[in-house]
mmCIF file as Biopython writes it, N, C-alpha, C and O atoms, coordinates in Angstrom:
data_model
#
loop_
_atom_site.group_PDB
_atom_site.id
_atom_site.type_symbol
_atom_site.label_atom_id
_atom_site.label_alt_id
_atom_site.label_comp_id
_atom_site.label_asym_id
_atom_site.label_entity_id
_atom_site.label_seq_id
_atom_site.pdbx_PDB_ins_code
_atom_site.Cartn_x
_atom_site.Cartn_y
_atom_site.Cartn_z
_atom_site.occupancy
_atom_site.B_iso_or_equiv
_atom_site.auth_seq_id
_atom_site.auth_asym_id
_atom_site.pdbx_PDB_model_num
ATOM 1   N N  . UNK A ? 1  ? 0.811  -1.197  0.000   1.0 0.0 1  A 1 
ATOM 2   C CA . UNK A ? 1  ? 0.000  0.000   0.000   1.0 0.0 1  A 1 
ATOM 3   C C  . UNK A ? 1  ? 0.855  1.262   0.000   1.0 0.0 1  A 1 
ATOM 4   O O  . UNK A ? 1  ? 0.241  2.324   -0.104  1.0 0.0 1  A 1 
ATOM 5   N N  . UNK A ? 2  ? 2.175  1.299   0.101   1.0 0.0 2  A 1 
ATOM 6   C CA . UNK A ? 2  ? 3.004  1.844   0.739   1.0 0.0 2  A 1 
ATOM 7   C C  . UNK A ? 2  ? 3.229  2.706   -0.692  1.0 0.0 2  A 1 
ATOM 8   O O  . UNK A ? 2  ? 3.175  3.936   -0.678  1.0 0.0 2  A 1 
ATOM 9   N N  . UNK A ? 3  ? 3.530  1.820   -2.135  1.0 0.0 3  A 1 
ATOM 10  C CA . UNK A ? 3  ? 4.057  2.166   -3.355  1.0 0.0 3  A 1 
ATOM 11  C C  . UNK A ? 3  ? 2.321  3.116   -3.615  1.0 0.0 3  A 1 
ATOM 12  O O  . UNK A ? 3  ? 2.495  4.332   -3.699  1.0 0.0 3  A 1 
ATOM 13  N N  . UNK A ? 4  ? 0.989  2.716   -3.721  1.0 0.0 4  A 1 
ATOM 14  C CA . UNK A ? 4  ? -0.245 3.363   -3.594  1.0 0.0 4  A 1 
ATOM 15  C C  . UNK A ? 4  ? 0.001  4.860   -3.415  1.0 0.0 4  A 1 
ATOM 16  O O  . UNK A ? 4  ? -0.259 5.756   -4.218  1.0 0.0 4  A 1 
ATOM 17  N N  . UNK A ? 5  ? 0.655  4.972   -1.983  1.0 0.0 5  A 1 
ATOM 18  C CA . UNK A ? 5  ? 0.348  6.130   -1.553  1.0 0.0 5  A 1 
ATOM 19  C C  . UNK A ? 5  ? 0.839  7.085   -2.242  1.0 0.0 5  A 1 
ATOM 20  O O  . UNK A ? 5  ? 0.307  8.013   -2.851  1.0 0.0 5  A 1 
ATOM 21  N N  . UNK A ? 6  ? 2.274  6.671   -2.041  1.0 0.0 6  A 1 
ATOM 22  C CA . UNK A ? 6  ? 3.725  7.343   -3.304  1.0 0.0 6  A 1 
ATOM 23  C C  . UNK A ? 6  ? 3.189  7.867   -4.247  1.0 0.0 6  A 1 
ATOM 24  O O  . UNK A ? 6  ? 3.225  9.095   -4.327  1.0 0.0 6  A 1 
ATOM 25  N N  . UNK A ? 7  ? 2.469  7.018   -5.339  1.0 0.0 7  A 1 
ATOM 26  C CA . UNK A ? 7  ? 1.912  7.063   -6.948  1.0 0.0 7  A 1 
ATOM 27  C C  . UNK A ? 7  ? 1.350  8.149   -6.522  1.0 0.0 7  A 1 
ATOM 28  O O  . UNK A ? 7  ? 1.806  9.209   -6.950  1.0 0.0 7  A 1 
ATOM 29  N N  . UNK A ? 8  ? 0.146  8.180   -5.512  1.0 0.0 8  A 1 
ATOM 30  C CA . UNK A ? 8  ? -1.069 9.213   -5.441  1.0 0.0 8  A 1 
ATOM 31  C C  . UNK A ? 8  ? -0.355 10.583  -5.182  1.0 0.0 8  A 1 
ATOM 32  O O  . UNK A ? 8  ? -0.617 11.520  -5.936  1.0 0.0 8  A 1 
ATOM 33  N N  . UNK A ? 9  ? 0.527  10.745  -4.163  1.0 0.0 9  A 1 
ATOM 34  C CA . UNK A ? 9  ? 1.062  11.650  -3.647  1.0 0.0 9  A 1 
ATOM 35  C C  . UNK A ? 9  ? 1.939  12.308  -5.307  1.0 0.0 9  A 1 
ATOM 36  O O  . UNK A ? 9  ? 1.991  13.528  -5.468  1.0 0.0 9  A 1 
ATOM 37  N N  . UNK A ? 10 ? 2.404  11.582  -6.130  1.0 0.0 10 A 1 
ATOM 38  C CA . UNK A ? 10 ? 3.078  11.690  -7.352  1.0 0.0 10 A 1 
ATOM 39  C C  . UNK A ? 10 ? 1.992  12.872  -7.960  1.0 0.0 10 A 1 
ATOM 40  O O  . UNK A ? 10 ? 1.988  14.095  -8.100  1.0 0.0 10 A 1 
ATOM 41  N N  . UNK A ? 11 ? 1.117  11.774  -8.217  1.0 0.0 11 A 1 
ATOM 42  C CA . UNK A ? 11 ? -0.056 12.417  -9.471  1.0 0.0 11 A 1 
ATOM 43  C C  . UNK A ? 11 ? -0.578 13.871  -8.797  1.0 0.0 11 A 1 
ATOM 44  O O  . UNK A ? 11 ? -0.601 14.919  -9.442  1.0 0.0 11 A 1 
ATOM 45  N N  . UNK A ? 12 ? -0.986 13.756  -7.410  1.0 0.0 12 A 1 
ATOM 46  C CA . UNK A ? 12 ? -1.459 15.412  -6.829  1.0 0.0 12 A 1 
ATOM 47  C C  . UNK A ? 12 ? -0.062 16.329  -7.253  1.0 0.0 12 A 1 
ATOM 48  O O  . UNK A ? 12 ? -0.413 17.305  -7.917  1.0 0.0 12 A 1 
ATOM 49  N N  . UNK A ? 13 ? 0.844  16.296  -7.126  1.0 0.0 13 A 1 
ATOM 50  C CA . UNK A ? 13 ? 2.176  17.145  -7.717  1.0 0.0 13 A 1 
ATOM 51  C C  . UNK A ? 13 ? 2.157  17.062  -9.062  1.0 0.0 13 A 1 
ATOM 52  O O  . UNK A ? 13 ? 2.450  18.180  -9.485  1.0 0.0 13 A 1 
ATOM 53  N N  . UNK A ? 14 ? 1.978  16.373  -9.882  1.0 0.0 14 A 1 
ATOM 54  C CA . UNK A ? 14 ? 1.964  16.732  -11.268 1.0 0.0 14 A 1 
ATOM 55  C C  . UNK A ? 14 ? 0.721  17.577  -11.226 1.0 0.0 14 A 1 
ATOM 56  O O  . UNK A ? 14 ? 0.750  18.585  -11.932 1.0 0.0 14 A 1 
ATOM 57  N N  . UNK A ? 15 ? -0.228 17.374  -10.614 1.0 0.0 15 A 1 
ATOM 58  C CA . UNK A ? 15 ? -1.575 18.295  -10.878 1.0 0.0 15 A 1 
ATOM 59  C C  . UNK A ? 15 ? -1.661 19.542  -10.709 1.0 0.0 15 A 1 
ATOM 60  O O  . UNK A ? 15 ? -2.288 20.336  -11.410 1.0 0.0 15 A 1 
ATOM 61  N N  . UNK A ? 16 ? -0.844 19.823  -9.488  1.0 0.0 16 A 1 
ATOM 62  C CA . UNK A ? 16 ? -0.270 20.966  -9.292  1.0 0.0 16 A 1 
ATOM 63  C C  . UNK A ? 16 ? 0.406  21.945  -10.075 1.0 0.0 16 A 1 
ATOM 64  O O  . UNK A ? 16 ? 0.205  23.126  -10.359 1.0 0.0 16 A 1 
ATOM 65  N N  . UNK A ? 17 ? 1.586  20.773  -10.430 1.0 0.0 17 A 1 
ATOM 66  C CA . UNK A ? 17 ? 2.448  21.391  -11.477 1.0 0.0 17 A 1 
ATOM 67  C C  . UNK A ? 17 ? 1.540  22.110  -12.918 1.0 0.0 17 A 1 
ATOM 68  O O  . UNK A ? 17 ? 1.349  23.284  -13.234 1.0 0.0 17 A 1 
ATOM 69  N N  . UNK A ? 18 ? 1.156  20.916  -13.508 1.0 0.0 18 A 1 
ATOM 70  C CA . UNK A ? 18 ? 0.200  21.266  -14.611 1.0 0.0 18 A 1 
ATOM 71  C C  . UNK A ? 18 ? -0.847 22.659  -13.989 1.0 0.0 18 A 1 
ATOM 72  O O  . UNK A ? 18 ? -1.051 23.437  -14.920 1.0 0.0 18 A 1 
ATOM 73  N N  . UNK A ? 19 ? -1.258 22.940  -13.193 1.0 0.0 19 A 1 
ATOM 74  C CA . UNK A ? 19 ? -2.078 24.428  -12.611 1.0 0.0 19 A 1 
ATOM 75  C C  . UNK A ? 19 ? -1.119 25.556  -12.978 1.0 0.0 19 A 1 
ATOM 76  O O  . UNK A ? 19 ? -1.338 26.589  -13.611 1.0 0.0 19 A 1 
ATOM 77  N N  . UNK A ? 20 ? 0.015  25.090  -12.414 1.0 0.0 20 A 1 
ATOM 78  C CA . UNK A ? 20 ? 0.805  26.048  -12.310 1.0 0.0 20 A 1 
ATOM 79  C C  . UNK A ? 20 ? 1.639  26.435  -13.756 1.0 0.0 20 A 1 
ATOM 80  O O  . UNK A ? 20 ? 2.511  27.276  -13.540 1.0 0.0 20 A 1 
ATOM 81  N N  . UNK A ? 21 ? 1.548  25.976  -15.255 1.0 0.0 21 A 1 
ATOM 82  C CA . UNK A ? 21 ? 2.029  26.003  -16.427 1.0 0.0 21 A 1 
ATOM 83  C C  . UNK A ? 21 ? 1.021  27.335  -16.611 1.0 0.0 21 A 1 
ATOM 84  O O  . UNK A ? 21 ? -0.063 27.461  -16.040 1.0 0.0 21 A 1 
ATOM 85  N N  . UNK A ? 22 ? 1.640  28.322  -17.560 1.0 0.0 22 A 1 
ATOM 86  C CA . UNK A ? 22 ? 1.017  29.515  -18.209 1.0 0.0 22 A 1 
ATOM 87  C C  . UNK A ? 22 ? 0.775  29.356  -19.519 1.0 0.0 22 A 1 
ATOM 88  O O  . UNK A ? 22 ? 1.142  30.101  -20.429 1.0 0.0 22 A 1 
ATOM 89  N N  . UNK A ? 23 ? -0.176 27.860  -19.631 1.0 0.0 23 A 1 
ATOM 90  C CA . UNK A ? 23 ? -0.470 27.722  -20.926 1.0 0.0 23 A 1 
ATOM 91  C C  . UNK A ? 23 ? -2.361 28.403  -21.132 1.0 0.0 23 A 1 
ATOM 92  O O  . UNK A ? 23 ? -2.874 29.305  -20.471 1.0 0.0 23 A 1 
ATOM 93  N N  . UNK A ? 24 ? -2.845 27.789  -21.972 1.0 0.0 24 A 1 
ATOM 94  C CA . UNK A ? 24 ? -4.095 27.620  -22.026 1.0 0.0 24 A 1 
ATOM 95  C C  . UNK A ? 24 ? -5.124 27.045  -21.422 1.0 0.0 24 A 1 
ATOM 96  O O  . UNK A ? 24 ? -4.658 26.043  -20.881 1.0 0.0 24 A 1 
ATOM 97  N N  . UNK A ? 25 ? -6.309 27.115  -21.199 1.0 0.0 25 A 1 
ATOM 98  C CA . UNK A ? 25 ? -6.834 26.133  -20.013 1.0 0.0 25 A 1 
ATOM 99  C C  . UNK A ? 25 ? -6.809 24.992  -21.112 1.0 0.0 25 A 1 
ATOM 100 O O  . UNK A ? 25 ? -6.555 23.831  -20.793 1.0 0.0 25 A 1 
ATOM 101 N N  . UNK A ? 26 ? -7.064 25.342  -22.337 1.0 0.0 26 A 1 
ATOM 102 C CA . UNK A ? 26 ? -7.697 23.425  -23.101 1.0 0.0 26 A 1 
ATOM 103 C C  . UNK A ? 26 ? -6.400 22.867  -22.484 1.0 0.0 26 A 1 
ATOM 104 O O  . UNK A ? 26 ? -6.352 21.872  -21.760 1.0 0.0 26 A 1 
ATOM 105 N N  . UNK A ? 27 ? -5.317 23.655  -22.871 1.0 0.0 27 A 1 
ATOM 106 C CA . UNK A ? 27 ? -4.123 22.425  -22.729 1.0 0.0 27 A 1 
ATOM 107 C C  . UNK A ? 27 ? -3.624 21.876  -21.266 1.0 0.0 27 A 1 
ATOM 108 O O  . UNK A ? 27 ? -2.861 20.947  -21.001 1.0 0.0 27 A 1 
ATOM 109 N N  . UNK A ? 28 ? -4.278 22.721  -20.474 1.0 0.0 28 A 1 
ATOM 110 C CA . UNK A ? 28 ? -4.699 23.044  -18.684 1.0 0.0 28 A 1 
ATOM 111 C C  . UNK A ? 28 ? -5.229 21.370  -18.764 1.0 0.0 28 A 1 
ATOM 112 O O  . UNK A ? 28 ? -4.674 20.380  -18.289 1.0 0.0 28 A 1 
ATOM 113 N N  . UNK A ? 29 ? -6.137 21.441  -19.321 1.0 0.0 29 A 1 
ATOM 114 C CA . UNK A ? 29 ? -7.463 20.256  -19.629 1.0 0.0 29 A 1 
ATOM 115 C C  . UNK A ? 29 ? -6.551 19.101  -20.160 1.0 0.0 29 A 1 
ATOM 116 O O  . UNK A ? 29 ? -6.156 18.195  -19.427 1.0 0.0 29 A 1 
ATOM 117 N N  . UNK A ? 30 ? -6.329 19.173  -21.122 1.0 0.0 30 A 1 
ATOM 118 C CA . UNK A ? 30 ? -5.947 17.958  -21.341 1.0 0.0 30 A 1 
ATOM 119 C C  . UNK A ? 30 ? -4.502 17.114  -21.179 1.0 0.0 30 A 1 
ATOM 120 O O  . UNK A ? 30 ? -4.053 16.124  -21.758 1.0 0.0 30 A 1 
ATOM 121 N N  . UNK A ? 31 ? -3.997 17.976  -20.118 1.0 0.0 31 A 1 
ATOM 122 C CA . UNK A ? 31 ? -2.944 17.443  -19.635 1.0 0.0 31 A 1 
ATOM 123 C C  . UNK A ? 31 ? -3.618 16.512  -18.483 1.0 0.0 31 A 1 
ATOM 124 O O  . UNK A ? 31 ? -3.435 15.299  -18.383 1.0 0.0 31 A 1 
ATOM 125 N N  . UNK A ? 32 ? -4.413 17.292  -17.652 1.0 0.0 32 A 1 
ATOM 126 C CA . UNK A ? 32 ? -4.792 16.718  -16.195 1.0 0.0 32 A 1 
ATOM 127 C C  . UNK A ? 32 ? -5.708 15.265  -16.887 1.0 0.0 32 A 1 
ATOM 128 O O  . UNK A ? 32 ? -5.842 14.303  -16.130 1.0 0.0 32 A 1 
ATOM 129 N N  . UNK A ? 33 ? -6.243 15.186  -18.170 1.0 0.0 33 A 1 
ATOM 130 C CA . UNK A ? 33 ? -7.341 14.022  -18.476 1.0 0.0 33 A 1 
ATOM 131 C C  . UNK A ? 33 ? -6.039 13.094  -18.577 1.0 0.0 33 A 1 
ATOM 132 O O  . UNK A ? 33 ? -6.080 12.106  -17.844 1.0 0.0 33 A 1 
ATOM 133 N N  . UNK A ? 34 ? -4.867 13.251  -19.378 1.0 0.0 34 A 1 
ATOM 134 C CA . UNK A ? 34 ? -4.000 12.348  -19.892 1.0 0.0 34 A 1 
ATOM 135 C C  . UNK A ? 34 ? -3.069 11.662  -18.577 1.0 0.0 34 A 1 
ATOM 136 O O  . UNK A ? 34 ? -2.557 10.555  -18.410 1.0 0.0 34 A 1 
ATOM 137 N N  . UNK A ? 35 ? -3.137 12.932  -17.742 1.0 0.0 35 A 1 
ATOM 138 C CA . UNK A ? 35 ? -2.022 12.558  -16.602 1.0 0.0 35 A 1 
ATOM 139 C C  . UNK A ? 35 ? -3.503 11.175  -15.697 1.0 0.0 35 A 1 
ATOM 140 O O  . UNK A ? 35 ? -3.350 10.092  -15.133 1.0 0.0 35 A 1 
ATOM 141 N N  . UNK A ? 36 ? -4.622 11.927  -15.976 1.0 0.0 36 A 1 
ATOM 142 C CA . UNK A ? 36 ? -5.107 10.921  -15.203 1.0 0.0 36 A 1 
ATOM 143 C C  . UNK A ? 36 ? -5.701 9.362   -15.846 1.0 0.0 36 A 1 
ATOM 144 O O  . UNK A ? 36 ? -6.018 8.343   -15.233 1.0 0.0 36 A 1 
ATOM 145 N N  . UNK A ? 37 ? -5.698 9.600   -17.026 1.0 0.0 37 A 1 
ATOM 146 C CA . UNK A ? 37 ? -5.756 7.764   -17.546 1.0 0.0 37 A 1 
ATOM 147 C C  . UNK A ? 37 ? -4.432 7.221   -17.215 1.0 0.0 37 A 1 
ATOM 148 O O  . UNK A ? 37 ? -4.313 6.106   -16.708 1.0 0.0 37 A 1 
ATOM 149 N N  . UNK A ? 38 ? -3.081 8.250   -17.584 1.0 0.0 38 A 1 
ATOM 150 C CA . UNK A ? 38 ? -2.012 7.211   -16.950 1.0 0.0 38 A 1 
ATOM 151 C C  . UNK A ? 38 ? -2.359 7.179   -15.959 1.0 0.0 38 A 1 
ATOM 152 O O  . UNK A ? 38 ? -3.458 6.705   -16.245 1.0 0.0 38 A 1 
ATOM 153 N N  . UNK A ? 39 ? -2.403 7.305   -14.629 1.0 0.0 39 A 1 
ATOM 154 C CA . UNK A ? 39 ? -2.897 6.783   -13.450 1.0 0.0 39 A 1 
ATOM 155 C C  . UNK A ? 39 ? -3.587 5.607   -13.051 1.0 0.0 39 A 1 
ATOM 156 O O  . UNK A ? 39 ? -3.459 4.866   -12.076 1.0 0.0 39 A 1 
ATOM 157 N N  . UNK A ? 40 ? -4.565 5.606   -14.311 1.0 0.0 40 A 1 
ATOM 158 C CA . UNK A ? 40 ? -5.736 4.413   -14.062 1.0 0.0 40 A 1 
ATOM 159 C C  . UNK A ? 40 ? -5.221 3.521   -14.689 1.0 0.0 40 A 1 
ATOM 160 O O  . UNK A ? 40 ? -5.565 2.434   -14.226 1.0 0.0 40 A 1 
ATOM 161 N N  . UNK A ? 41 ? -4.350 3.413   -15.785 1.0 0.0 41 A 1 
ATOM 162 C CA . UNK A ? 41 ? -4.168 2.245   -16.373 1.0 0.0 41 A 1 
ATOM 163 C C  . UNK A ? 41 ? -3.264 1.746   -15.440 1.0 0.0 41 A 1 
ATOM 164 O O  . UNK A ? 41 ? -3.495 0.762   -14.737 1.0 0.0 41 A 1 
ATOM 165 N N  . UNK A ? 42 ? -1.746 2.719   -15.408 1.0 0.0 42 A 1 
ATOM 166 C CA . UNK A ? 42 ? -1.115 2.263   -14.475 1.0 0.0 42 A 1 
ATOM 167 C C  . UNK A ? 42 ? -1.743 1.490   -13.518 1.0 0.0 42 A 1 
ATOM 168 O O  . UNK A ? 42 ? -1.563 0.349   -13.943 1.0 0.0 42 A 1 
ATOM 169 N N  . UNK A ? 43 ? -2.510 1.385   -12.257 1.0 0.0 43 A 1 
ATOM 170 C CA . UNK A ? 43 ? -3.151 1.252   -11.130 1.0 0.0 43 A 1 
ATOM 171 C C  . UNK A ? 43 ? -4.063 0.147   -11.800 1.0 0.0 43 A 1 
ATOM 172 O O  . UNK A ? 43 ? -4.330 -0.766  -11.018 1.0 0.0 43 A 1 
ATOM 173 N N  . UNK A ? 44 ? -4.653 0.003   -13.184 1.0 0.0 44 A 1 
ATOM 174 C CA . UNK A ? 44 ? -5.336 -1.395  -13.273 1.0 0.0 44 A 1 
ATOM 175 C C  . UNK A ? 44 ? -4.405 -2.568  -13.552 1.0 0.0 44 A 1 
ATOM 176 O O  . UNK A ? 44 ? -4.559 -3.667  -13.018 1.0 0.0 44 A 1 
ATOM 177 N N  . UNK A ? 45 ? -3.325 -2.251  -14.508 1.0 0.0 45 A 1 
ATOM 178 C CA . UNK A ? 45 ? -2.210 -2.826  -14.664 1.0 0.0 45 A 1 
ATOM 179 C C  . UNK A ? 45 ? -1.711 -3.467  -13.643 1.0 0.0 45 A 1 
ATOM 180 O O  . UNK A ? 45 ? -1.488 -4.657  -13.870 1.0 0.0 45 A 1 
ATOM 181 N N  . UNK A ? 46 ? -1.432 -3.048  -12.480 1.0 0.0 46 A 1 
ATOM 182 C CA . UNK A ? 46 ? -0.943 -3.112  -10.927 1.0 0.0 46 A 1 
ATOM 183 C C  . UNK A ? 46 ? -1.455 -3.986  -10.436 1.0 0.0 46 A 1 
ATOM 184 O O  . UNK A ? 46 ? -0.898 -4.975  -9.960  1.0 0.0 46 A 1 
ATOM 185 N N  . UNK A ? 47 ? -3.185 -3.641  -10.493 1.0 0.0 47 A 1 
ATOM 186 C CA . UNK A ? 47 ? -4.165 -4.392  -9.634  1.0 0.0 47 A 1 
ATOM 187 C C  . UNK A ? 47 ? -4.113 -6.340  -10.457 1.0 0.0 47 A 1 
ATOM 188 O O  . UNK A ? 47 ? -4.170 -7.350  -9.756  1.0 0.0 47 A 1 
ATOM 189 N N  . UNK A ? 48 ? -4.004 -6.352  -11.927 1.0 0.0 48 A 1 
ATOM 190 C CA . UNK A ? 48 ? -4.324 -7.014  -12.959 1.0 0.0 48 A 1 
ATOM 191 C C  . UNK A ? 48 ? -3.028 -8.024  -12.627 1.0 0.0 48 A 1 
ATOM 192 O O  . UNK A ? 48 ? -3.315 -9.173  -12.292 1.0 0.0 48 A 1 
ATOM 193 N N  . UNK A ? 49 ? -1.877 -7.717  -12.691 1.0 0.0 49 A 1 
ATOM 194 C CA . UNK A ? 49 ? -0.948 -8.590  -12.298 1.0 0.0 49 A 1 
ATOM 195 C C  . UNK A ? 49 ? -0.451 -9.206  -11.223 1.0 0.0 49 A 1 
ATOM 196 O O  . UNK A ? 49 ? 0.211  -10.243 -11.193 1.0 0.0 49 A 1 
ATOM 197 N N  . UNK A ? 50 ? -1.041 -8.038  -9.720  1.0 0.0 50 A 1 
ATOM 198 C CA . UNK A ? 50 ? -0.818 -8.719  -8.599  1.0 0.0 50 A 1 
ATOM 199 C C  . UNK A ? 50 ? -2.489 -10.186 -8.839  1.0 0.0 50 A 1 
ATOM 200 O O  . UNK A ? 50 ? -2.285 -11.388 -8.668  1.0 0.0 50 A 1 
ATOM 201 N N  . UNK A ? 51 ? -3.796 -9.659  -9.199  1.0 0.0 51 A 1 
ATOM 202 C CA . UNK A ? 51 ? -4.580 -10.853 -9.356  1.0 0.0 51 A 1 
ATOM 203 C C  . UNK A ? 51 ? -4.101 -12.195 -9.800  1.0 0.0 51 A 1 
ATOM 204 O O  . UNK A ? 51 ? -4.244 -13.292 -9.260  1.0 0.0 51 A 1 
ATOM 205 N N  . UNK A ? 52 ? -3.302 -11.745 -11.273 1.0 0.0 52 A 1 
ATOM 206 C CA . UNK A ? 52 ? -2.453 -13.116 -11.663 1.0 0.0 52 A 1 
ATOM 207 C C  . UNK A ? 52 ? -1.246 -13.756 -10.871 1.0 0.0 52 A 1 
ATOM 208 O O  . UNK A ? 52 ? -0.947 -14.950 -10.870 1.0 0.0 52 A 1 
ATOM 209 N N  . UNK A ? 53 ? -0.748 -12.952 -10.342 1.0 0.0 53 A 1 
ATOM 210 C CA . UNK A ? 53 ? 0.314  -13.552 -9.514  1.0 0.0 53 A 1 
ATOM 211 C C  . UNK A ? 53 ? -0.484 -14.367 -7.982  1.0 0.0 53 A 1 
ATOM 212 O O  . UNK A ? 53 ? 0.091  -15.189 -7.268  1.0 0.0 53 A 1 
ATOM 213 N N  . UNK A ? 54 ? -1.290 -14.079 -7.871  1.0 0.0 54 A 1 
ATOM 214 C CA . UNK A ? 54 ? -2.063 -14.169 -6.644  1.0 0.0 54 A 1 
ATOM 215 C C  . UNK A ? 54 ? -2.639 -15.947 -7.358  1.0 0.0 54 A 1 
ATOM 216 O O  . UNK A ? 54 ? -2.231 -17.083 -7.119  1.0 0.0 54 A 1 
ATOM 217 N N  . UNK A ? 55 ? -3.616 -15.473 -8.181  1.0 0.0 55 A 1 
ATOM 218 C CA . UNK A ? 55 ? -4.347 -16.554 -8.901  1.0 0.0 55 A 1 
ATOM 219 C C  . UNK A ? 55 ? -3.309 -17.916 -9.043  1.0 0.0 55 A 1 
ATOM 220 O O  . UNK A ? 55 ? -3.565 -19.061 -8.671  1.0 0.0 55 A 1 
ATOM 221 N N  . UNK A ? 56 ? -2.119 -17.445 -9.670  1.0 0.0 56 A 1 
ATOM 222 C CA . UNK A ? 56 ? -0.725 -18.693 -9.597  1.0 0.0 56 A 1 
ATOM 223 C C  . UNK A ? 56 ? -0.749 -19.272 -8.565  1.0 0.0 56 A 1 
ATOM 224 O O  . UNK A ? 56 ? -1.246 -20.380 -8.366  1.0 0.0 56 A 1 
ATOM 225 N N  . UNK A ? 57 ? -0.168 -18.522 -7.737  1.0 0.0 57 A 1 
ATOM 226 C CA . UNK A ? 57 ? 0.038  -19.222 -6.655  1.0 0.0 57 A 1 
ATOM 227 C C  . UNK A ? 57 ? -0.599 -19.809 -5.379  1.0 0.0 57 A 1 
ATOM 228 O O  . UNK A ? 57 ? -0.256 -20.510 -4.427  1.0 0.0 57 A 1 
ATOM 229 N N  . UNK A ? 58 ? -1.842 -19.086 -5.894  1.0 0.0 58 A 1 
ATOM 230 C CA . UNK A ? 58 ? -2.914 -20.429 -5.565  1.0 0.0 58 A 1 
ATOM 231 C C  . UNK A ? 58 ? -3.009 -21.624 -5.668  1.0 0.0 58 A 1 
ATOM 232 O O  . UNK A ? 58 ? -3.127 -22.513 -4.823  1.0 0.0 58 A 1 
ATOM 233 N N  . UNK A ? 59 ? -2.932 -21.633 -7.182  1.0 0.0 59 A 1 
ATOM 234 C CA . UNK A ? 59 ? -2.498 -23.052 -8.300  1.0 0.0 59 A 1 
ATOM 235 C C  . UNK A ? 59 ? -1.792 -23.671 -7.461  1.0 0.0 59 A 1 
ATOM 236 O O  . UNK A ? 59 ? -2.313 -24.655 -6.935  1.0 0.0 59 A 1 
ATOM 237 N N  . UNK A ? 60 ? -0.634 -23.361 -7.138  1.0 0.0 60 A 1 
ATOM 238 C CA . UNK A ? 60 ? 0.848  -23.850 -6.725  1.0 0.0 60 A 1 
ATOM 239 C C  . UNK A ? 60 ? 0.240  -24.497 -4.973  1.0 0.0 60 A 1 
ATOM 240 O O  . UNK A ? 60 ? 0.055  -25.635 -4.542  1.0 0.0 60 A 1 
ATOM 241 N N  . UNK A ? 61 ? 0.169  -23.860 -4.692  1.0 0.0 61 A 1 
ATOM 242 C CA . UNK A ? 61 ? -0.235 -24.459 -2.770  1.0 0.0 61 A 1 
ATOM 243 C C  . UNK A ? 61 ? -1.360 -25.219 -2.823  1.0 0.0 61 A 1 
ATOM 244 O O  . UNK A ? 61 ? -1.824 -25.709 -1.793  1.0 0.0 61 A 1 
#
């Protein structure tokens, strides 16, 4: 849970960061949509392989 927190604590600082750019809001916008699917995939990805690793070694015992 420990790496969780890290990631989250990550993504609120990029969010930040991205506020803080003197661009446009669209590009305001579609940084924060992009920064946040990486997040989710990342984090399903995460969830998706600890299941399989979990699911294995079930198998195994």
């Amino acid at each position: 849970m420990f790496f969780f927190t890290k990631y989250i604590e990550g993504y609120r600082e990029a969010m930040r960061n991205i506020d803080g750019l003197n661009t446009s809001p669209i590009l305001k916008r579609i940084g924060k949509i992009l920064t946040t699917l990486k997040l989710l995939m990342d984090m399903g990805i995460i969830i998706a392989l600890l299941g399989i690793v979990l699911w294995k070694l079930s198998g195994i015992l």
